[in-house]
C-alpha positions as CSV (number, residue, x, y, z in Angstrom):
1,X,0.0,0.0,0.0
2,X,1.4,3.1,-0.9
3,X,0.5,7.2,-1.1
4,X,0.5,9.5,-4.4
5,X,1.5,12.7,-3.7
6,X,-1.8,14.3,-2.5
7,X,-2.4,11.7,0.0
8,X,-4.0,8.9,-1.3
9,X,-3.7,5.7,-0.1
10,X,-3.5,3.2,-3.1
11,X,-3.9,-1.1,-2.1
12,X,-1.9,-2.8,-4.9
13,X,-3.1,-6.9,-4.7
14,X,-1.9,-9.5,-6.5
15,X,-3.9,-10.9,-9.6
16,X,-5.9,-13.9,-9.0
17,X,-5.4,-16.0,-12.5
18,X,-8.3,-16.5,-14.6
19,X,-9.2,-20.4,-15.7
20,X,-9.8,-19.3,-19.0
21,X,-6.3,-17.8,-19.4
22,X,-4.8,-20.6,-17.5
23,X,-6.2,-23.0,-19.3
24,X,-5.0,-22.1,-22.5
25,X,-1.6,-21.5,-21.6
26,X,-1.4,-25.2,-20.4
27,X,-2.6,-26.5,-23.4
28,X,1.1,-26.1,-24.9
29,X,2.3,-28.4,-21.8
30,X,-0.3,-30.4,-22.4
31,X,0.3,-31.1,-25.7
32,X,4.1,-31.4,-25.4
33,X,3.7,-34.2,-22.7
34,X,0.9,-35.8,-23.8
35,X,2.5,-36.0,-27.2
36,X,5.5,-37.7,-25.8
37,X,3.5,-39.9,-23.3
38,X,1.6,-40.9,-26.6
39,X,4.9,-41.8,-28.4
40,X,6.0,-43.8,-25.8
41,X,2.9,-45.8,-25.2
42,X,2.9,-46.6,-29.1
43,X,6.5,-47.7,-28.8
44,X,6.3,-49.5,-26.1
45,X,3.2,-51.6,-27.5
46,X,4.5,-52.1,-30.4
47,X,7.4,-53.5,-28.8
48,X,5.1,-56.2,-26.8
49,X,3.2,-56.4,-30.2
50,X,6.5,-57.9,-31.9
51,X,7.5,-59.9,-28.7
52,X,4.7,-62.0,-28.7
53,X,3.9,-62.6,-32.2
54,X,7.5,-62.3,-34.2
55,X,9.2,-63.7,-31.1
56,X,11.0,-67.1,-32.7
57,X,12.5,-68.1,-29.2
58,X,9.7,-69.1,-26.2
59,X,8.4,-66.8,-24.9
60,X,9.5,-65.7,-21.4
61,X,6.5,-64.8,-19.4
62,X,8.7,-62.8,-16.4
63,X,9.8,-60.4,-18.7
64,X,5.6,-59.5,-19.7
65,X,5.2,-58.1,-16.0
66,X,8.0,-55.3,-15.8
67,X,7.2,-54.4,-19.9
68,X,3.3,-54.0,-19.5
69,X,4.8,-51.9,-16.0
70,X,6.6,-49.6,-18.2
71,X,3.7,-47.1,-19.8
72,X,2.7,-46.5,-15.9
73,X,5.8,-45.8,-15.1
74,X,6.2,-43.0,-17.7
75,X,2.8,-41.8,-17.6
76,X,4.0,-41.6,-13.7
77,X,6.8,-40.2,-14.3
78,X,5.7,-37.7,-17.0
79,X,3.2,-36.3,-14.8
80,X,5.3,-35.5,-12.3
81,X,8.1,-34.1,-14.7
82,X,4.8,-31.9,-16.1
83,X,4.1,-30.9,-12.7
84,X,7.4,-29.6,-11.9
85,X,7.3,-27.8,-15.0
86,X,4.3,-26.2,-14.8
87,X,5.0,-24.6,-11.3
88,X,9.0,-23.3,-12.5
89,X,7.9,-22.4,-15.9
90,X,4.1,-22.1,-16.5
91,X,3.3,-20.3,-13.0
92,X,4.8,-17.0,-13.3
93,X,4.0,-16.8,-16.8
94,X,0.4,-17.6,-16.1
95,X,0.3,-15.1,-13.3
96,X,2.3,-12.1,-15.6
97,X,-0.7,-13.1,-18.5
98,X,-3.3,-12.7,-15.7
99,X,-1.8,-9.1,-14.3
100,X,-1.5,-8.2,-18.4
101,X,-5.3,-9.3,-18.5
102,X,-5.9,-7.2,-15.5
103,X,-4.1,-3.8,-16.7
104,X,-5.9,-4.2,-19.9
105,X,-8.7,-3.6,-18.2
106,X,-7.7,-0.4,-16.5
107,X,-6.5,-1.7,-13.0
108,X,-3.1,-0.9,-12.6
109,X,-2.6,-1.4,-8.9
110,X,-2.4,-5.0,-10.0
111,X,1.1,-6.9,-8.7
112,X,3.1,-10.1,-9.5
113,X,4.4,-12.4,-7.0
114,X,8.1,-11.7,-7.1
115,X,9.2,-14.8,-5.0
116,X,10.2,-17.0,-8.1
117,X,13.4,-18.1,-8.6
118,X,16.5,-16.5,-10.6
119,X,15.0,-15.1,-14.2
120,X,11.2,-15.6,-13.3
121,X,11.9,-13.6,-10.1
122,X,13.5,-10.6,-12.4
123,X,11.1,-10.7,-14.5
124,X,8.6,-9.9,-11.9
125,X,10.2,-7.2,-10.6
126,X,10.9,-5.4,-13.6
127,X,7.5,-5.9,-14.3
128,X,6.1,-4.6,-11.0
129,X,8.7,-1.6,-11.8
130,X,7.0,-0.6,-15.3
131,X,3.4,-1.3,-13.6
132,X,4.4,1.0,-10.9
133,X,5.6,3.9,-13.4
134,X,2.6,3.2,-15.3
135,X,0.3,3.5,-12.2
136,X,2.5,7.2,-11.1
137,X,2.2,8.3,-14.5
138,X,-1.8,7.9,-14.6
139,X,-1.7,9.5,-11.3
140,X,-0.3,11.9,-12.5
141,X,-2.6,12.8,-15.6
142,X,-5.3,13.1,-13.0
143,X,-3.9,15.1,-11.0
144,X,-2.9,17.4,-13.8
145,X,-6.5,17.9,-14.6
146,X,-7.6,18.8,-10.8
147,X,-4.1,21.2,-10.8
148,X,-4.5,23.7,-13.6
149,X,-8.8,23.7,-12.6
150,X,-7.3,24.8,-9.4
151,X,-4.9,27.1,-11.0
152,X,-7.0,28.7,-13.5
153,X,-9.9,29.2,-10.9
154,X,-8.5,32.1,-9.0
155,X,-7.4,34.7,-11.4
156,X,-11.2,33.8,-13.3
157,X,-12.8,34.7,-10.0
158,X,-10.8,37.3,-9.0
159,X,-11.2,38.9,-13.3
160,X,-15.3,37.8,-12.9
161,X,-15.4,39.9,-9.8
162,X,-14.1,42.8,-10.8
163,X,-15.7,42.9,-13.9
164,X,-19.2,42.5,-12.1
165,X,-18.4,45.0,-9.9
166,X,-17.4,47.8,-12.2
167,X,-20.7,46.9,-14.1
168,X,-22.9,47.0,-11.0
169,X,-21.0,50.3,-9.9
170,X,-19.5,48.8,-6.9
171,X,-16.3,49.5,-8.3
172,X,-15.2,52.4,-10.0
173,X,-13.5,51.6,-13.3
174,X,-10.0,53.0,-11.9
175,X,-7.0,52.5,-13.1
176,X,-6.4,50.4,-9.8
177,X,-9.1,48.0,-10.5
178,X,-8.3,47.9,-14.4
179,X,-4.9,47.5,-13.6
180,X,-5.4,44.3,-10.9
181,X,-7.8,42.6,-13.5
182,X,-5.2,43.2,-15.8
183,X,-2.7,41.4,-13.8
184,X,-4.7,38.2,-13.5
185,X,-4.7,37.9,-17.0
186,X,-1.2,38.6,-17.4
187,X,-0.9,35.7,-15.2
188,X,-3.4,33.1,-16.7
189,X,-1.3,33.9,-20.2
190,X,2.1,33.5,-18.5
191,X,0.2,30.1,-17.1
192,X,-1.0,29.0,-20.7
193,X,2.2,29.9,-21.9
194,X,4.2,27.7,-19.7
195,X,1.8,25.0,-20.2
196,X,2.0,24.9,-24.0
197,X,5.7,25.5,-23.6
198,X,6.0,22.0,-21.0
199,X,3.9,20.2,-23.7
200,X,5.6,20.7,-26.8
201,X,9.3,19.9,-24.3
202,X,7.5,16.5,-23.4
203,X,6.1,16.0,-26.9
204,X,9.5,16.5,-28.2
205,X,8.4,18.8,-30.7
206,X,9.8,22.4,-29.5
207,X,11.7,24.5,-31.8
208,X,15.4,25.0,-30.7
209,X,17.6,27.7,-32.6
210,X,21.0,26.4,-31.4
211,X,24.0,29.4,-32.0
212,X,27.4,29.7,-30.4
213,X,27.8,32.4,-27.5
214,X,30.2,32.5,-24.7
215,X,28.8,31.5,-21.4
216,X,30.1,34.3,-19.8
217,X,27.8,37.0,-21.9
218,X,24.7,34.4,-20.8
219,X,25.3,34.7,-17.2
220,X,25.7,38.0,-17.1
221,X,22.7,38.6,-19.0
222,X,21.0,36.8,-16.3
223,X,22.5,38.3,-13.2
224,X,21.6,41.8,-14.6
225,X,18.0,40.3,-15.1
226,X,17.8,39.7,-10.9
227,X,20.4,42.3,-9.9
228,X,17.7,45.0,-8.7
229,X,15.4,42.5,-7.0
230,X,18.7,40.2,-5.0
231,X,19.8,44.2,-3.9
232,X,16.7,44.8,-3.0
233,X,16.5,41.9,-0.6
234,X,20.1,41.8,0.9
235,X,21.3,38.5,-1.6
236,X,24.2,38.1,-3.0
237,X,24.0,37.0,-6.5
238,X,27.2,36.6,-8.6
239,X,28.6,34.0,-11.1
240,X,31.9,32.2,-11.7
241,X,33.0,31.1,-14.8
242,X,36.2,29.0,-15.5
243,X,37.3,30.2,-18.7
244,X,36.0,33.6,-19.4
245,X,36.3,32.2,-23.6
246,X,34.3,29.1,-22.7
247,X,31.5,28.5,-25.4
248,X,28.4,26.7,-25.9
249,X,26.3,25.9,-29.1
250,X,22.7,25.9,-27.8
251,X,19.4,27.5,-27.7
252,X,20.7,31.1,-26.0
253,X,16.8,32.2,-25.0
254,X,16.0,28.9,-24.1
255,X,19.6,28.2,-22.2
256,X,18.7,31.8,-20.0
257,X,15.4,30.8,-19.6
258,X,16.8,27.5,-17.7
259,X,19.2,29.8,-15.8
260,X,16.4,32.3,-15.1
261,X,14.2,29.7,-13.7
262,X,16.8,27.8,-11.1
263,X,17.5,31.6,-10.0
264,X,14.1,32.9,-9.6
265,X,14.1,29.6,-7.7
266,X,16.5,30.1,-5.6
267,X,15.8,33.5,-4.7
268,X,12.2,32.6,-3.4
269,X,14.0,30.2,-0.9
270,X,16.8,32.4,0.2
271,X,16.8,34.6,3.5
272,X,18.5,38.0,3.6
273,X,22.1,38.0,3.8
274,X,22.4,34.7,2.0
275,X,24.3,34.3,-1.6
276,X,23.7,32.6,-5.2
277,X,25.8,31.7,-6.8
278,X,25.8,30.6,-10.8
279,X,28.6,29.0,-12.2
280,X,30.2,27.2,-15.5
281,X,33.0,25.1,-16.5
282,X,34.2,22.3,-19.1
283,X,33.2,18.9,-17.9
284,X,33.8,15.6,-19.6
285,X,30.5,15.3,-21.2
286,X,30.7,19.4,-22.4
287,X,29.7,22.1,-20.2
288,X,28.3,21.8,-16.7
289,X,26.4,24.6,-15.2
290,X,25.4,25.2,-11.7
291,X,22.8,26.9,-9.7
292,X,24.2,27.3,-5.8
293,X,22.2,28.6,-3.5
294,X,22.6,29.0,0.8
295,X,18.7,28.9,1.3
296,X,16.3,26.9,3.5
297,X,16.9,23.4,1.1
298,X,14.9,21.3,0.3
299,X,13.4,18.3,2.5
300,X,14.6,14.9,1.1
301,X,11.1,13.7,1.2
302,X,10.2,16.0,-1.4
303,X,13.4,15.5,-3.9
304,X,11.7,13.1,-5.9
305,X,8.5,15.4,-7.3
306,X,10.3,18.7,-7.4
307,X,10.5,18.3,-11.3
308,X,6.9,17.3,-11.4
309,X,4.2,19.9,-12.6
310,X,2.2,22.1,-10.3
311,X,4.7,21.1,-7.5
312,X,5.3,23.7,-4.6
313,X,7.5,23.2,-1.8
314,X,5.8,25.3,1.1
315,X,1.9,24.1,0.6
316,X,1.2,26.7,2.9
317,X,1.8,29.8,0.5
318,X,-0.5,30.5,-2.4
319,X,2.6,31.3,-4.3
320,X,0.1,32.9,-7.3
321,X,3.6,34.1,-8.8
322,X,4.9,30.5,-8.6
323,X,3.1,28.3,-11.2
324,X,4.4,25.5,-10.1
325,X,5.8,25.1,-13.7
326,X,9.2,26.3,-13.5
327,X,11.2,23.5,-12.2
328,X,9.1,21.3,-14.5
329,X,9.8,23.3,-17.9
330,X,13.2,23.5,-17.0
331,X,14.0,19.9,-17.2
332,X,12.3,19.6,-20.5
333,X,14.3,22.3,-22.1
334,X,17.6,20.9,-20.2
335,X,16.5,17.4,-21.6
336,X,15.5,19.6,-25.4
337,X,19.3,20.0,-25.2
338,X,20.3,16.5,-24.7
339,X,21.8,17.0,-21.3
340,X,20.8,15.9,-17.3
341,X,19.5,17.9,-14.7
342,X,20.5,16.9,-10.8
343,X,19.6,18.5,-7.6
344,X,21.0,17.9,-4.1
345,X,19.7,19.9,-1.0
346,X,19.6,19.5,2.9
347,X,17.3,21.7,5.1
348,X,18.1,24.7,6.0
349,X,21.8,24.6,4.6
350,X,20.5,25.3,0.3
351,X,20.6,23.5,-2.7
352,X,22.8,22.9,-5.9
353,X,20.9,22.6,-9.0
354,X,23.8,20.8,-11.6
355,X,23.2,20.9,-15.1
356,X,25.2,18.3,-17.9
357,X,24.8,19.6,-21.4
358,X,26.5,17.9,-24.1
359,X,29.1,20.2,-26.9
């Protein structure tokens, strides 16, 4: 039993095989033994067959005893060979056919048995692994749906209100109150932007204009970008650069907007007096680029869904300003490039966003 990430508790249980399904996939065994057992029983009365009646010699009657003992023997024998069989071999088939069966029909909380030996027992967990993706990946979907209602629901209200107000004469149509519904829709645009922007990354069908720049001219465009608001607050925000001639070939608007991102980000979570710092320098795979920040960190519970959409670290704030998107685009684009995108935080001590992209 396990929680998605809103809080749900999810039972997985193990399929319970269906005859039908079972059936047929022991007519192969059935068929393979049987079809020996049959050869056998054939040979061996043919054999008696030619004893008794080509036989030139007398005929011994003690050897008619242990030959007429041989087909129950085998068919003995057989049975328990098919037996064996059937539980090593046919089992954990039959129970992966019966899960398959079962997330055809839409349950995906469905598990197999993973307590079979060497291969079989692989194979059930790598199955169980891709079931589980699977099942987070539904999840997921739904609770895309119920996040951008719940996203798009505010700034509606607040834009419906305003409007009704100005046209009942509850509001005056000031610039203040033009100006506020102006915001909101400033912000559902930025919202449908960033959404259209994550689909086409995922899809894998957003436009990159790749160009060579220096790195250096890139982070200074983005410190410039944040200098007034990191003054304002009493952070420190300042970059390091190996090799002041380093280049890159890569998307330039779409690089800043991954750098602009991880700092906004950073920013949000870091106290006054605290620093950021962005860096760059060769690594073996091409350029490495990191984010550094001395903020509150994040909590290792929640490492594993900051990339995911509509994810916020402190539930308590509304964050309207935050999508929820950022973190979430900017692996896309990272990934658009061809490179890797790692984090690694502890509370209250900040976080290092490190970035891979390939020359």
């Amino acid at each position: 039993m396990r929680s998605d990430q809103h809080g749900h508790l999810r039972r997985h249980h193990f399929p319970r095989p269906h005859w039908h399904g079972r059936r047929l996939f022991l007519l192969p065994f059935a068929f393979f033994f049987g079809g020996i057992t049959l050869l056998f029983l054939i040979g061996i009365g043919s054999t008696i067959y030619v004893v008794l009646t080509q036989g030139r010699d007398p005929f011994n009657g003690n050897i008619l005893v242990p030959l007429c003992g041989l087909p129950i023997a085998f068919v003995l024998v057989s049975s328990l060979v098919s037996s064996i069989a059937f539980r090593r071999f046919g089992r954990p088939m039959s129970d992966v056919f019966s899960a398959i069966d079962s997330i055809s029909e839409g349950d995906l909380s469905v598990r197999v048995p993973e307590n079979y030996p060497r291969q079989f027992g692989q194979l059930a967990r790598r199955f169980n692994h891709m079931i589980k993706e699977l099942e987070r990946a539904d999840q997921q979907r739904r609770n895309l749906t119920a996040d951008i209602a719940h996203e798009l629901r505010t700034p509606l209200h607040i834009i419906q209100g305003n409007l009704e107000g100005i046209l009942d004469c509850v509001y005056q149509p000031t610039a203040e109150h033009i100006n506020n519904t102006l915001d909101e829709t400033n912000l559902l645009t930025r919202l449908v932007n960033d959404l259209q922007t994550l689909s086409l990354a995922e899809a894998g069908q957003l436009q990159l204009h790749p160009t060579r720049f220096l790195l250096a001219d890139l982070m200074d465009d983005v410190i410039t970008g944040f200098a007034s608001q990191t003054s304002s607050l009493g952070i420190d925000l300042k970059r390091i650069v190996r090799d002041s001639f380093m280049e890159i070939t890569a998307d330039y608007d779409r690089l800043n907007q991954i750098l602009s991102n991880l700092t906004a980000n950073a920013i949000r979570h870091t106290q006054k007096g605290g620093s950021i710092v962005i860096s760059a320098e060769a690594s073996t795979s091409g350029i490495r680029l990191e984010v550094n920040d001395t903020g509150s960190g994040i909590p290792e519970e929640d490492l594993p869904f900051i990339f995911d959409r509509f994810w916020r670290g402190d539930k308590s704030r509304s964050g309207r300003a935050n999508s929820g998107l950022g973190l979430a685009i900017t692996k896309q684009l990272v990934q658009a490039h061809g490179g890797t995108i790692d984090v690694q935080s502890r509370d209250n001590e900040g976080t290092t966003f490190a970035i891979e992209i390939p020359q």
